[in-house]
ROVO-554264 format. One record per atom (N, C-alpha, C, O, CB): residue in three letters; x, y, z. Coordinates in steps of 0.2 Angstrom, whole numbers, plus 5000, padded with zeros to 4 digits. Atoms other than C-alpha are relative to their C-alpha. Glycine has a CB too. Example, Ala and Ser with C-alpha at 12.3 -4.5 7.8 and 13.67 -1.06 7.14 Angstrom:
2
ALA500449945000
ALA506249785039
ALA500450065000
ALA500950055003
ALA499550005006
SER499649944999
SER506849955036
SER499650055003
SER499950115004
SER500250024993
This chain:
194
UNK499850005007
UNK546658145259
UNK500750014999
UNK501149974997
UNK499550044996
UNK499349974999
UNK548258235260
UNK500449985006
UNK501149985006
UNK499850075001
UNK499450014996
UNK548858165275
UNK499449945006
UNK499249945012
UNK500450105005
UNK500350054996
UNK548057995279
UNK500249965007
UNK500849975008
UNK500049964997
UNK499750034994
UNK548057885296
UNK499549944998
UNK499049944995
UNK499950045007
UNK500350085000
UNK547857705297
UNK499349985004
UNK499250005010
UNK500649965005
UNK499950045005
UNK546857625291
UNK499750034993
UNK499650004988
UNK499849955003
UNK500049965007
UNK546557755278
UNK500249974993
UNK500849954993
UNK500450055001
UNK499950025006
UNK546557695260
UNK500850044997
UNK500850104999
UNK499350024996
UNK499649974999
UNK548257755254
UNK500349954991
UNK500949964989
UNK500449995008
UNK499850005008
UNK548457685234
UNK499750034996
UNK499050034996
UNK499949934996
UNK500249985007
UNK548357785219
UNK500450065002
UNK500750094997
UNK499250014998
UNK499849925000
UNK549057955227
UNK500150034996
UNK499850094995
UNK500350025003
UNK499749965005
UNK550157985213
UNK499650014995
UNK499650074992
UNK500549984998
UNK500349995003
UNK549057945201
UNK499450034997
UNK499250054991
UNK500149994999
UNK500749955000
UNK547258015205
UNK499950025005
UNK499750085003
UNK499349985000
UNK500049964998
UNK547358075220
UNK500250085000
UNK499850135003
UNK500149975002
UNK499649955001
UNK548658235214
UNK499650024995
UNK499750084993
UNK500749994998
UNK500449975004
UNK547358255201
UNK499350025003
UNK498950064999
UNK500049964994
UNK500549964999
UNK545858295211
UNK500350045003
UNK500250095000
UNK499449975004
UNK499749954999
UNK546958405221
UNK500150054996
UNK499850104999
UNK500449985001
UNK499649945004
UNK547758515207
UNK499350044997
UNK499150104998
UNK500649974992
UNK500849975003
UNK545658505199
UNK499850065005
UNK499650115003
UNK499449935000
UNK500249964995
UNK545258585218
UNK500450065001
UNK500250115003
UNK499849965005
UNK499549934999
UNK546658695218
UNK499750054994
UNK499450104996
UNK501049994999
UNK500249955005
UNK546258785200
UNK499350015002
UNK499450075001
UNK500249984992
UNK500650015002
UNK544558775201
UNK499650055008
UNK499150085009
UNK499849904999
UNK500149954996
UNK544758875219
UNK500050074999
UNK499850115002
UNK500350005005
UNK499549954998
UNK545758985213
UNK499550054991
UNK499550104990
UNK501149975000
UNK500549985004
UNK544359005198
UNK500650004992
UNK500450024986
UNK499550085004
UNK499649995007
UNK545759005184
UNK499949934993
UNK500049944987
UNK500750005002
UNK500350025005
UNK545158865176
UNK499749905003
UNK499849875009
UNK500850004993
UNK500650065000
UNK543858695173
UNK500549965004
UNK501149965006
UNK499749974992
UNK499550084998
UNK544358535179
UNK500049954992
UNK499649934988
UNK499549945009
UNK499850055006
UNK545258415167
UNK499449945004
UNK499049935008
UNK501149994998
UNK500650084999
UNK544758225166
UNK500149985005
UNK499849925005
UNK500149944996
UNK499850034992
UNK545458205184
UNK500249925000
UNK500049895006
UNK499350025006
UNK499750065001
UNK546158045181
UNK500649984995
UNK500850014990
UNK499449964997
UNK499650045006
UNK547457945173
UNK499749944997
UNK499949924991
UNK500649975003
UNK500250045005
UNK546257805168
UNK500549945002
UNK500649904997
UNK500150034991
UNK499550074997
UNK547457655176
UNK499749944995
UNK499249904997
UNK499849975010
UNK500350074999
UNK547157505165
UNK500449945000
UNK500749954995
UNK499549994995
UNK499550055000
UNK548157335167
UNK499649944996
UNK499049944995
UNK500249995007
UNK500250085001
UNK547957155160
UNK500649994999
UNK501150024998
UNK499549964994
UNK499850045002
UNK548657015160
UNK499949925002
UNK499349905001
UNK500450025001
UNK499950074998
UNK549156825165
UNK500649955002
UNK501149995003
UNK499749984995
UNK499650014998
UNK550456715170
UNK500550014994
UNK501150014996
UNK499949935004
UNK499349965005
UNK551656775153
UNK499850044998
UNK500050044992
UNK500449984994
UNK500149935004
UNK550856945148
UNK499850045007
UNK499350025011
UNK499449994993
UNK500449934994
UNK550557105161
UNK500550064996
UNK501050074993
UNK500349995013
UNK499949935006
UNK550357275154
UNK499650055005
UNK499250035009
UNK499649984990
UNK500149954998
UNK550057425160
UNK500050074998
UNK500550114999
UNK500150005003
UNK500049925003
UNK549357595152
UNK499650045004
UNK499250025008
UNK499850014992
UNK500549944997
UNK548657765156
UNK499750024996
UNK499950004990
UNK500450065003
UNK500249995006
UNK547357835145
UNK500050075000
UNK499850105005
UNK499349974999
UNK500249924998
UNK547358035142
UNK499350014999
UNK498949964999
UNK500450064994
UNK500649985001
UNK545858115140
UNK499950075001
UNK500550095003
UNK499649975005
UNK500449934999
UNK544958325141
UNK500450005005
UNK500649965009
UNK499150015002
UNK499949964995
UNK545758445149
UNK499550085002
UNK499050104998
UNK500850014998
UNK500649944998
UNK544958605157
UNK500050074997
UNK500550094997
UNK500050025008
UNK500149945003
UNK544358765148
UNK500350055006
UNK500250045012
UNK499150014998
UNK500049934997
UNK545058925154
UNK499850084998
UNK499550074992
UNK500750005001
UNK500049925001
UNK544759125151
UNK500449994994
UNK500849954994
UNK500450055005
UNK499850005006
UNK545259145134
UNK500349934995
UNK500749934989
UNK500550045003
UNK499750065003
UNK545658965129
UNK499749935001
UNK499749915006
UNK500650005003
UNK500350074998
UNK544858795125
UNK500649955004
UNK501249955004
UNK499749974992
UNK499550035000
UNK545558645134
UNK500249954995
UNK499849964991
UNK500049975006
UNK499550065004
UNK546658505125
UNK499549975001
UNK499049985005
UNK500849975003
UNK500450065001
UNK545758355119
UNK500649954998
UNK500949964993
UNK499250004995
UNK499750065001
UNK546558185122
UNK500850025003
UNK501450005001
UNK499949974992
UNK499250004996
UNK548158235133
UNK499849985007
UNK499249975010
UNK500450094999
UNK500250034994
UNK548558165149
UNK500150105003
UNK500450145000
UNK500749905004
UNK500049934998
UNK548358325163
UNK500249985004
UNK500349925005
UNK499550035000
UNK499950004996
UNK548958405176
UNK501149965004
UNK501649995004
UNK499449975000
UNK499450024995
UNK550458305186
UNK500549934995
UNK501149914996
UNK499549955010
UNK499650055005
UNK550958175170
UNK500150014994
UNK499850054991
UNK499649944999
UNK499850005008
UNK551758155155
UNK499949924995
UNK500149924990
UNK500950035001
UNK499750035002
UNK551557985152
UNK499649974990
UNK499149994988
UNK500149965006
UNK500150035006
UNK551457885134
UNK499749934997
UNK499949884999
UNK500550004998
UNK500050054998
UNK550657765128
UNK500249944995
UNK500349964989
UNK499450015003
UNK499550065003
UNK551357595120
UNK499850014991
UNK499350034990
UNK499649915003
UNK500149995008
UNK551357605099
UNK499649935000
UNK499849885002
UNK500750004995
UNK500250045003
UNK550057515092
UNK500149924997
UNK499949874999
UNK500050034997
UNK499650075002
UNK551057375083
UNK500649965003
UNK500949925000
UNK500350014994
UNK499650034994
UNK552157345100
UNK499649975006
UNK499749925010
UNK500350065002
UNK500650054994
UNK550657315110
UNK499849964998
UNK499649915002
UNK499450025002
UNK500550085000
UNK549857185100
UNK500549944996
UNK500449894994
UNK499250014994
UNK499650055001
UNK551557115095
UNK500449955005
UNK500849915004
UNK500450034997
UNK499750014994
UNK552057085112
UNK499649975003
UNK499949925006
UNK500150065004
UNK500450034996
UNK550457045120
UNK499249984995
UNK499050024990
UNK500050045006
UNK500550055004
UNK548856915113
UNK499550055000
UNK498950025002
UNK499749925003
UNK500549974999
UNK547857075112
UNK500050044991
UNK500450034986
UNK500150045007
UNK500249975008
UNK546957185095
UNK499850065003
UNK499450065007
UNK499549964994
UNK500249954997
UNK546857365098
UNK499250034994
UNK499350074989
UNK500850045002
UNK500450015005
UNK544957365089
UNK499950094999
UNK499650104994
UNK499349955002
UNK500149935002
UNK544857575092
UNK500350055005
UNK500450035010
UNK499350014999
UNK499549954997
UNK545757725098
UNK499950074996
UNK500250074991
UNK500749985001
UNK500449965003
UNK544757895094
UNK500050065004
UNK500250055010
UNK499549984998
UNK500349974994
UNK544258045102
UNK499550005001
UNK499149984996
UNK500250065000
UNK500850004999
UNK542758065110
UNK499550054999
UNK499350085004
UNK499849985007
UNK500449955000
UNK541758185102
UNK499450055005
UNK498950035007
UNK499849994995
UNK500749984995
UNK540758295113
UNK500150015006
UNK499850055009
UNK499449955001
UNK500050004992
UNK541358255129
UNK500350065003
UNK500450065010
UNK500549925003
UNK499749954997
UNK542158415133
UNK499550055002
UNK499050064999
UNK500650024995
UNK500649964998
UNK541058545142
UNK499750064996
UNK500150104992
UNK500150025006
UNK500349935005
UNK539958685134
UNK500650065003
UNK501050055008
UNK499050035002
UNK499949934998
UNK540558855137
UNK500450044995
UNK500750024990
UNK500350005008
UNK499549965004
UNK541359005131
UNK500449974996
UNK500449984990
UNK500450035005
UNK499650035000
UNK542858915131
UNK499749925000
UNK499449915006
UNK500550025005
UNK500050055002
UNK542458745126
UNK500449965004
UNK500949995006
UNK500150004995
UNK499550014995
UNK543358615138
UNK500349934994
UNK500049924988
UNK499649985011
UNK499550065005
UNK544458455129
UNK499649944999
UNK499449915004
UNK500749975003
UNK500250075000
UNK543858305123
UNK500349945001
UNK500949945000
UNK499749994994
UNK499550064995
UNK544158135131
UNK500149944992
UNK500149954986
UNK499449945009
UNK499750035008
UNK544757975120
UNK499649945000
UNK499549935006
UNK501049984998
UNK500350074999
UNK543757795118
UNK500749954998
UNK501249974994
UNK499249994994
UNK499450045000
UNK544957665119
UNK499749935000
UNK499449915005
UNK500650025005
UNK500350064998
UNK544557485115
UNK500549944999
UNK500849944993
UNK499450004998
UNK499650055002
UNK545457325117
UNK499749925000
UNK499449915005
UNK500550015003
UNK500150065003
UNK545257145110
UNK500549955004
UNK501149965004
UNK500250014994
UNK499650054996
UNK545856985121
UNK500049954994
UNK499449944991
UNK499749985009
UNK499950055002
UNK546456855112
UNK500049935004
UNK499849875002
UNK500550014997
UNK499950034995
UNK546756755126
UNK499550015007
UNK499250065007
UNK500650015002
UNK500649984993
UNK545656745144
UNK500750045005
UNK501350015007
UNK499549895006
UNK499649964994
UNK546556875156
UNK499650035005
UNK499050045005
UNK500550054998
UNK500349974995
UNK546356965171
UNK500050094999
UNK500550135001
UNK500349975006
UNK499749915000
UNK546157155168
UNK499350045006
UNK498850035008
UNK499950054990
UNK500549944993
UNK545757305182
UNK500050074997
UNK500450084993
UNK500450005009
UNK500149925001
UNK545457485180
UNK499950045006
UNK499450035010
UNK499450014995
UNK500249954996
UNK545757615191
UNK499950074998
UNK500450094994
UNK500450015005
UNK500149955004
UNK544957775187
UNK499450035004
UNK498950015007
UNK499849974992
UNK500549944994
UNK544057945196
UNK499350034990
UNK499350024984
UNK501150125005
UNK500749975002
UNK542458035188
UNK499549954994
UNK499449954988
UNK500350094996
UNK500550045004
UNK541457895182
UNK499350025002
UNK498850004998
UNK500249925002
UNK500550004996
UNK540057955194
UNK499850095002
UNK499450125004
UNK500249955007
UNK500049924998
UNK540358145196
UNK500550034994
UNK501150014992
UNK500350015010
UNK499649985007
UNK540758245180
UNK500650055004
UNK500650065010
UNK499450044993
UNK499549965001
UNK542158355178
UNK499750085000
UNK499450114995
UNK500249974993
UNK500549924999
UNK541558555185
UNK500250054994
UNK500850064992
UNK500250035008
UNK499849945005
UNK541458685172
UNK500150055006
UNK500150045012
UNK499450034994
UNK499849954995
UNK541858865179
UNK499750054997
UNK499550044991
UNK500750025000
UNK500349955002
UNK541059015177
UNK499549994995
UNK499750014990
UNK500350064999
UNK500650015002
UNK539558975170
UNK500049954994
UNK499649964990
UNK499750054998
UNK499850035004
UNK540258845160
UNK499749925000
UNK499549905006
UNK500650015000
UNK500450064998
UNK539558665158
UNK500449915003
UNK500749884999
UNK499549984994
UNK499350074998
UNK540658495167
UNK499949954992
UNK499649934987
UNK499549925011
UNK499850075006
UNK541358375155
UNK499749955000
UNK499349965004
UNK500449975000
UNK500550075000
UNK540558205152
UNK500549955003
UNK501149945001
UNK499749974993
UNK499850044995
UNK540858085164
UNK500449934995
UNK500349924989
UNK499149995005
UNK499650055005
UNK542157915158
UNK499449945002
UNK498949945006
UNK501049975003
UNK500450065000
UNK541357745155
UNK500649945000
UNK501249944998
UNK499649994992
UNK499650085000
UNK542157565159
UNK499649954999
UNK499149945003
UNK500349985007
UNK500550065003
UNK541457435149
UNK500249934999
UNK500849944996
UNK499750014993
UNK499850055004
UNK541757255145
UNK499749964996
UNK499449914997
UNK500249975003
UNK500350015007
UNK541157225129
UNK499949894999
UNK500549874997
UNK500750064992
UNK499850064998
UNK540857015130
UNK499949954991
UNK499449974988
UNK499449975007
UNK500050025005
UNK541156915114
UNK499349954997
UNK499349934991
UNK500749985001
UNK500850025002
UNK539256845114
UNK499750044998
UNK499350034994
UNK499549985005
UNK500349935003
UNK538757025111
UNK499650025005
UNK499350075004
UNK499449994995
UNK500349994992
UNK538257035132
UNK500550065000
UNK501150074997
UNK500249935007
UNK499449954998
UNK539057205140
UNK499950005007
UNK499449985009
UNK500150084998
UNK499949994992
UNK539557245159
UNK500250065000
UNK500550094996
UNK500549965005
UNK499749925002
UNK539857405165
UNK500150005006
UNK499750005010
UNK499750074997
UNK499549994995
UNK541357425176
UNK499850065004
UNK499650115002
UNK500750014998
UNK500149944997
UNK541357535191
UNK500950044999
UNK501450014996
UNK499749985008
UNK499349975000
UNK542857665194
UNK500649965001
UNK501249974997
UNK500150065005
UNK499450044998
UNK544057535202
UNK499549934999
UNK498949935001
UNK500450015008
UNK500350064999
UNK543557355197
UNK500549944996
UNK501049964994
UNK499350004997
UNK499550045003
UNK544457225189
UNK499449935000
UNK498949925004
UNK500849995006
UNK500250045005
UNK543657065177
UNK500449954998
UNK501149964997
UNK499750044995
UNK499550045002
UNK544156905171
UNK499650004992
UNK498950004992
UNK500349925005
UNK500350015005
UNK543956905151
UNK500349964996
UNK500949954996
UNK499950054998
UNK499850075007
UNK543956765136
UNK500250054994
UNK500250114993
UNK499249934997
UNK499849995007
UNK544556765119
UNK499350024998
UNK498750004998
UNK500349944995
UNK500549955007
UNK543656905107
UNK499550045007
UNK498950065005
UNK499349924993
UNK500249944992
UNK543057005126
UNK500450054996
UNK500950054993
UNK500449985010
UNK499649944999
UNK543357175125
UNK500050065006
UNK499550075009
UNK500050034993
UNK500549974996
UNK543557305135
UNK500250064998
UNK500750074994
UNK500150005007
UNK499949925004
UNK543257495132
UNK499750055007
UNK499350065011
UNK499450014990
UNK500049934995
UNK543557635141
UNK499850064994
UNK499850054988
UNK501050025005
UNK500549945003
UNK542657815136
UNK500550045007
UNK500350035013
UNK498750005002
UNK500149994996
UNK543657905146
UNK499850105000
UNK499750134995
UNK500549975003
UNK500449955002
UNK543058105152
UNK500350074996
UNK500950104995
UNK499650015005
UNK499649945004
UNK543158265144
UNK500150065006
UNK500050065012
UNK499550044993
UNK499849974995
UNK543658405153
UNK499450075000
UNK499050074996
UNK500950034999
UNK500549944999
UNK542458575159
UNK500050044995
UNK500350034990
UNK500250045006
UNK500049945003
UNK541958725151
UNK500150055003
UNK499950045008
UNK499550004997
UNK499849954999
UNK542458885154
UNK499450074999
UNK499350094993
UNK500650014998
UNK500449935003
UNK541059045155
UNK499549984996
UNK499649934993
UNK500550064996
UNK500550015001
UNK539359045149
UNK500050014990
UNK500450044987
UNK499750045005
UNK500050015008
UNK538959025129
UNK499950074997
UNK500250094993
UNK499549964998
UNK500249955004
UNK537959175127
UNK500150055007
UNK499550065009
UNK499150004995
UNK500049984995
UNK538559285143
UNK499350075001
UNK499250114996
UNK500750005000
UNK500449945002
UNK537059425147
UNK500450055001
UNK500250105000
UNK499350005004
């Protein structure tokens, strides 16, 4: 993982890799939950539109402190596009962008809630998503409970849905959407400790 050999998988490092890392380092070192361990990669486009954002989500409960809900964690800072630049730029409608009540873990410390994000194709494009804890939640810590796991959906403009795995990529028509859930972060210490 840390120090691949051919023919070892060797995309994403910076962006999920360094986040299960930092998750396994705090989480050894018992100081705090694991955030949403992901950046949430998601792209579209077509031969004149390609776009690319990160989604935040739950960060991890520590000792004395809930985590953040809806920040990116860890190793990034990044931002993401304004509203009325994204759908002015590209044949897309951004239909919701919320936090995801709930998803952050029980505990003591409460861990962050992730965000739902959904978008609208005006046009048929190709969009992919790379994205970690779709399948294995987010760990609480000291008796705390893991975060809730992200979702990748593509919502189909018949009223049909598909549900993406962590890395996959789809081709979608006008009035498709797709919506990411992505997750929250751990909880810290038990609720009612004995």
């Amino acid at each position: 993982m840390l120090r691949p050999r051919y023919p070892a998988a060797v995309v994403a490092g910076n962006v999920e890799t360094s986040q299960c890392i930092t998750d396994a380092l705090y989480g050894a070192l018992g100081v705090l939950a694991a955030s949403q361990g992901t950046m949430n990669n998601l792209t579209f486009g077509d031969a004149a539109h390609q776009y690319y954002e990160t989604i935040a989500g739950g960060s991890g409960a520590g000792r004395g402190f809930d985590g953040a809900s809806g920040v990116q964690t860890h190793m990034t800072n990044s931002r993401l596009t304004d509203p009325e630049v994204l759908e002015s730029r590209h044949p897309v409608l951004l239909r919701e962008f919320r936090y995801r009540r709930g998803s952050g873990g029980a505990g003591r410390n409460r861990g962050g809630d992730g965000l739902v994000r959904e978008i609208e194709f005006r046009e048929p494009m190709t969009v992919a998503v790379l994205s970690n804890h779709r399948r294995i939640a987010p760990f609480g810590l000291a008796g705390g409970s893991p975060g809730a796991t992200g979702i990748n959906r593509i919502l189909r403009a018949d009223g049909s849905a598909m549900e993406l795995a962590a890395c996959a990529a789809a081709q979608v028509g006008r009035g498709d959407r797709i919506r990411i859930e992505t997750p929250g972060g751990g909880g810290y210490g038990r609720v009612n400790p004995d």
